[in-house]
NUMARTOR-932348 format. One record per residue (C-alpha): x, y, z. Coordinates in Angstrom, 2 decimals. Layout:
<rec <X, Y, Z>>
...
//
This chain:
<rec <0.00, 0.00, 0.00>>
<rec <1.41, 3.74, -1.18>>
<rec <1.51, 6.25, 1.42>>
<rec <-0.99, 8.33, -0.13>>
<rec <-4.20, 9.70, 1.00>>
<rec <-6.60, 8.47, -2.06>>
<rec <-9.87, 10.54, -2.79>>
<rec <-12.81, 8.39, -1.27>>
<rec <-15.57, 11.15, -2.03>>
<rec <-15.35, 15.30, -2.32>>
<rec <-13.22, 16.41, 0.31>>
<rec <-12.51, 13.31, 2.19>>
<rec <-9.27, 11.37, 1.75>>
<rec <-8.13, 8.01, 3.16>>
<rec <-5.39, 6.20, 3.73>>
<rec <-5.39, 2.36, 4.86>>
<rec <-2.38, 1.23, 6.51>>
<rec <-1.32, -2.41, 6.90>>
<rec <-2.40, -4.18, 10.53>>
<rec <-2.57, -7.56, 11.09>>
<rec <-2.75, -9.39, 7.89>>
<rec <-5.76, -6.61, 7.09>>
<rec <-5.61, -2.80, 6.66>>
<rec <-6.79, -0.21, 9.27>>
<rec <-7.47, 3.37, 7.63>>
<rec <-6.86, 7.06, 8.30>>
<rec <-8.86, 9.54, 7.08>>
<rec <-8.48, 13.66, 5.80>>
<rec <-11.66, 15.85, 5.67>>
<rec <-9.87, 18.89, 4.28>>
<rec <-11.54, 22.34, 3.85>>
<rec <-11.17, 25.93, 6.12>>
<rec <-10.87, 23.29, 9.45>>
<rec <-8.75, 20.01, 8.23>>
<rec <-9.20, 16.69, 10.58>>
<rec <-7.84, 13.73, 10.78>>
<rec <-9.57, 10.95, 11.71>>
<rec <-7.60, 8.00, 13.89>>
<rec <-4.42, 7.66, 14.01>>
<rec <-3.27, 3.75, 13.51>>
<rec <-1.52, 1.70, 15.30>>
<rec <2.31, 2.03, 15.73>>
<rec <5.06, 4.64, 15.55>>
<rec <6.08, 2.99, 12.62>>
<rec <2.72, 3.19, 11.25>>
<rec <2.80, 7.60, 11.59>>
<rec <6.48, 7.80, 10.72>>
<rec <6.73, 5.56, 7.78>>
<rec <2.98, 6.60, 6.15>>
<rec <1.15, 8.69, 8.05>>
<rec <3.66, 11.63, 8.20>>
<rec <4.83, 11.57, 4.08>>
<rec <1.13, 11.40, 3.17>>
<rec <0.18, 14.29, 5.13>>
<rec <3.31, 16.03, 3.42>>
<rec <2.02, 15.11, 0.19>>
<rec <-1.43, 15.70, 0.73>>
<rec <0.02, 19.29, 1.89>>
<rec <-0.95, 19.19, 5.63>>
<rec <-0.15, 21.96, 7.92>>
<rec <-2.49, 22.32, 10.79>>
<rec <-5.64, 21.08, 11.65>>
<rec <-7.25, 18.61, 14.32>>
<rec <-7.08, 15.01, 15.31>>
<rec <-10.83, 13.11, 15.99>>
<rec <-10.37, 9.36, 16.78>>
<rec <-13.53, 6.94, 16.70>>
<rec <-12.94, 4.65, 19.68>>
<rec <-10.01, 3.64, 22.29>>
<rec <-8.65, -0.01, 20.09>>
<rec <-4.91, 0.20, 19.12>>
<rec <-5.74, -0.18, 15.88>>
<rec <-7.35, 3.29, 15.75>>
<rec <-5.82, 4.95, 18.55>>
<rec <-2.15, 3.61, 18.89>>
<rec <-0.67, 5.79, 16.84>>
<rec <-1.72, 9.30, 18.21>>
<rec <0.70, 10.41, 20.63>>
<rec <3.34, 9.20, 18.10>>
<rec <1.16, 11.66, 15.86>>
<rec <1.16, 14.41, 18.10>>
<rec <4.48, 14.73, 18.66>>
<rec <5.49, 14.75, 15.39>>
<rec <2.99, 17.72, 14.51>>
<rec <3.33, 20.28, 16.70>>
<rec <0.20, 22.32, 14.94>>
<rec <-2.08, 19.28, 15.16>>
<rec <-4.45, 19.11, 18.49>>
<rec <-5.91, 15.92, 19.93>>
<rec <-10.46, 16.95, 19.95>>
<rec <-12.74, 15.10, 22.25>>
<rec <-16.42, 15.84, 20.83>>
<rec <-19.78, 14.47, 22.37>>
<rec <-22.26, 13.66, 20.77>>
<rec <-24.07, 16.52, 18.37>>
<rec <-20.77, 18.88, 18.66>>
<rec <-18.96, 20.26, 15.82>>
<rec <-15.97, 20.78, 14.51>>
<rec <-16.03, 22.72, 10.86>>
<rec <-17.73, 20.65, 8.73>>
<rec <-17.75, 17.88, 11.34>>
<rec <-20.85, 16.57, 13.22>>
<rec <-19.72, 13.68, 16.07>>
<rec <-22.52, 11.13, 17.00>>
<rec <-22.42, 8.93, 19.07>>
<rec <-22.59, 5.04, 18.20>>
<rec <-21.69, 2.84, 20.59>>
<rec <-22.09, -0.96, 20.66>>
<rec <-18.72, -2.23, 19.07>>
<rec <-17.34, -0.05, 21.82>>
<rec <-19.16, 1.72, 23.73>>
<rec <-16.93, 5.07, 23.27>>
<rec <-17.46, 4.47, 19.84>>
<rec <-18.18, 7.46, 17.73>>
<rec <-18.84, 7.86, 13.48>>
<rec <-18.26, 11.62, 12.11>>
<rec <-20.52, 13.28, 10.04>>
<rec <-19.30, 15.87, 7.10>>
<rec <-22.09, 17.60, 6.45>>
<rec <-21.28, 18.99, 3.56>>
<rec <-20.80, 15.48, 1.21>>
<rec <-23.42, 13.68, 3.73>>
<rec <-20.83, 11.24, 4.68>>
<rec <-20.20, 9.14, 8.01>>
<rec <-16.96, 7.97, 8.70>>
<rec <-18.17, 4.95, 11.36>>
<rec <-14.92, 3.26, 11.88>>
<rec <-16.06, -0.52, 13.55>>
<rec <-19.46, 0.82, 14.86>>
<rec <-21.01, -1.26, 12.02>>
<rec <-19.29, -4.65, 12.16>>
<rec <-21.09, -6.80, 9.65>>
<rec <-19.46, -10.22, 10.57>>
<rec <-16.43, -8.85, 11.59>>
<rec <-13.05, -9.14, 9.58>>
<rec <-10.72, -11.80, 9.53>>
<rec <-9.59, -13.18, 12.78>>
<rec <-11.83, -10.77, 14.36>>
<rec <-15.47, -11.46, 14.44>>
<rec <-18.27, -9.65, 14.94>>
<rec <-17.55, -7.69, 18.31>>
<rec <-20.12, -6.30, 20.29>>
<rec <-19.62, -5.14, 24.04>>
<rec <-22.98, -3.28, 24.74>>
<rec <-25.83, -5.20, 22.24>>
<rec <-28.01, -2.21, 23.14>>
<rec <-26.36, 0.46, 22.14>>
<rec <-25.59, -1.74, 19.09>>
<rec <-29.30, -1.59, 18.09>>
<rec <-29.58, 1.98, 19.10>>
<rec <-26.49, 2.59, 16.48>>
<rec <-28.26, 0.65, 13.77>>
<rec <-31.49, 2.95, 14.24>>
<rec <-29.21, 6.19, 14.12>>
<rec <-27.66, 5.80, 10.85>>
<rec <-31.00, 4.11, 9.32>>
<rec <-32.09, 7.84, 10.56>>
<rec <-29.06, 10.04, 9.71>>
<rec <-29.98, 8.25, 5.88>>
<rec <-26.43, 9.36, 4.96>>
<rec <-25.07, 9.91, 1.10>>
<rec <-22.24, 7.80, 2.18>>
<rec <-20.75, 5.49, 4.43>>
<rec <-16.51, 4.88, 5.20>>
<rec <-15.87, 2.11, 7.35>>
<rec <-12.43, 1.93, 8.62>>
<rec <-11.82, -1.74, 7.44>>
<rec <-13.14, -3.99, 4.54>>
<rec <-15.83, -5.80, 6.53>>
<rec <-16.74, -9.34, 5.66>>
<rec <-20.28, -9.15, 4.39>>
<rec <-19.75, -5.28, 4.07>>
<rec <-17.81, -3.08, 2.13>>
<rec <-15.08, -0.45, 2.62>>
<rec <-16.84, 2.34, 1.04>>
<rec <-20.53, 3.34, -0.04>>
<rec <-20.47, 6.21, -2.44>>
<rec <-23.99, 7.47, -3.01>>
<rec <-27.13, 7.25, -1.17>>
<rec <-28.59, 3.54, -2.75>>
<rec <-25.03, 2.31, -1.95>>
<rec <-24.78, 3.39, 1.62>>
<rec <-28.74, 2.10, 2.02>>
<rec <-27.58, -1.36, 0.80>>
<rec <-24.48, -1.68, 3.12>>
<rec <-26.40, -0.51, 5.77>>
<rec <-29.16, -2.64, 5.60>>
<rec <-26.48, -5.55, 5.02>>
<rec <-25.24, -4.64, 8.60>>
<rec <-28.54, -4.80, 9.58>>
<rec <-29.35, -8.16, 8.32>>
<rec <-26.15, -9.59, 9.28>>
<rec <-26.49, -8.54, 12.96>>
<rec <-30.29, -10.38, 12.81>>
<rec <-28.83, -13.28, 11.67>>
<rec <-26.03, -13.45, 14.37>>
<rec <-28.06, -12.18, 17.31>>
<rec <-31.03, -15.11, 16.22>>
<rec <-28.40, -17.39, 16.68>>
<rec <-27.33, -16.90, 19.59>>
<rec <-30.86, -16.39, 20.79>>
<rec <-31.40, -19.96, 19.60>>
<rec <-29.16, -21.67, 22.46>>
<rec <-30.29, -21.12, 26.41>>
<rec <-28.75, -18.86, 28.50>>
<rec <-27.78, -21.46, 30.60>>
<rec <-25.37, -22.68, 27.72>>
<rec <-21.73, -22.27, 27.69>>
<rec <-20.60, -18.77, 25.54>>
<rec <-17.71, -21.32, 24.24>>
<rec <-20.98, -23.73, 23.04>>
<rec <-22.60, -20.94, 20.83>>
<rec <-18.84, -19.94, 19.69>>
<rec <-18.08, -23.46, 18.46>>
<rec <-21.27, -23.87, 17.25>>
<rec <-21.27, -20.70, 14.58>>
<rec <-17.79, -21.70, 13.86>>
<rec <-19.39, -25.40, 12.76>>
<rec <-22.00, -23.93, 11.17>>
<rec <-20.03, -21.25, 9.25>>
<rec <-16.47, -22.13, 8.85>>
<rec <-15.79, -19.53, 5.99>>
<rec <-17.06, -16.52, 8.48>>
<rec <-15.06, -14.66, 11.09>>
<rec <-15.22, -16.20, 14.68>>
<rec <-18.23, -15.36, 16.80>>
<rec <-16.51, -13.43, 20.08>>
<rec <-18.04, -14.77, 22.94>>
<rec <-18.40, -10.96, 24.17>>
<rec <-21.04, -10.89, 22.12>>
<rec <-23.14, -13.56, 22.70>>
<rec <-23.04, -12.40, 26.48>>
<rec <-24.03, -9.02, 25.58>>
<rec <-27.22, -10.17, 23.17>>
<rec <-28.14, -12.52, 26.16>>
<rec <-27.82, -9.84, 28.14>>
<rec <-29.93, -7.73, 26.14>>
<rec <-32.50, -10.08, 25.70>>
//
């Protein structure tokens, strides 16, 4: 992979970075307030990509958003901010701004998760919040089943024109350029969190998480694992 931030839609740049046998990506919303959006994983990761595609890309100044506390996303910020001086670490909550940039929260994945909003293309950048069945090694994770559901109904609301995921979800997509493409993958995260939470739903509580894990890996062993985080937090929710 070049170190170069390629156009994903007007204004909004990305750049995927190698973790794990997979890719984990960075983002650029450029315009009168430029952010950055998380921050990979290593020191390695910001000095040997990061840093000579934000030269490229002609980065000065502007502000660093991340969309939730894994490594992946986060490990490579104070690596980040000590390399740019003129770039500033921004917490938002939920419904604050930052130029273009509207935060909202959408937990479930994590439950500091958070997907950014540019208002002016209609796109979310949602990181893991919609996890699909996961992606390689790492199945579909869910901490707080909940908030999970209360994520799905906020982007079916938000309707946006397009959706950036920060990894190239199985059963997903990386990107969804245009309003019937971002429906579709949507409603594919949709169906393919049904289809996970009925079965789990279909073994007892009084099962063994392990049971239900070796169970979806019989049953599907072409998908991601199921994380037995999640099948306590659907019974949990149920």
């Amino acid at each position: 992979m070049d170190s170069v931030f390629e156009k994903a839609t007007d204004g909004i740049y990305r750049l995927d970075i190698p973790f794990d046998h997979l890719y984990t990506s960075v983002f650029l919303i450029t315009g009168d307030t430029p952010v950055i959006v998380d921050s990979a994983t290593t020191r390695e990761d910001v000095s040997l990509r990061i840093l000579p595609a934000l030269s490229l890309a002609g980065f000065e100044k502007g502000s660093l958003l991340v969309t939730h506390r894994h490594g992946d996303h986060n490990g490579g910020t104070p690596f980040l901010l000590s390399a740019l001086p003129a770039l500033s670490a921004v917490t938002l909550r939920d419904g604050e701004t930052l130029g273009t940039v509207r935060a909202i929260r959408l937990g479930g994945h994590t439950e500091d998760s958070m997907g950014y909003f540019d208002t002016r293309t209609g796109t979310l950048l949602c990181g893991d919040a919609l996890q699909f069945y996961g992606v390689g090694k790492y199945g579909c994770s869910i901490v707080n089943a909940a908030m999970y559901e209360e994520t799905l109904d906020r982007i079916k609301t938000l309707a946006p024109e397009a959706i950036l995921p920060s990894h190239d979800f199985v059963g997903g997509s990386a990107a969804a350029i245009g309003k019937n493409s971002a429906a579709a993958l949507f409603a594919s995260a949709r169906e393919k969190w049904e289809e996970i939470k009925a079965f789990i739903l279909s073994f007892p509580q009084s099962s063994a998480p392990f049971d239900v894990v070796r169970a979806w890996k019989t049953a599907h062993p072409t998908l991601p694992p199921l994380p037995s985080i999640t099948v306590k937090s659907v019974w949990k929710n149920a």
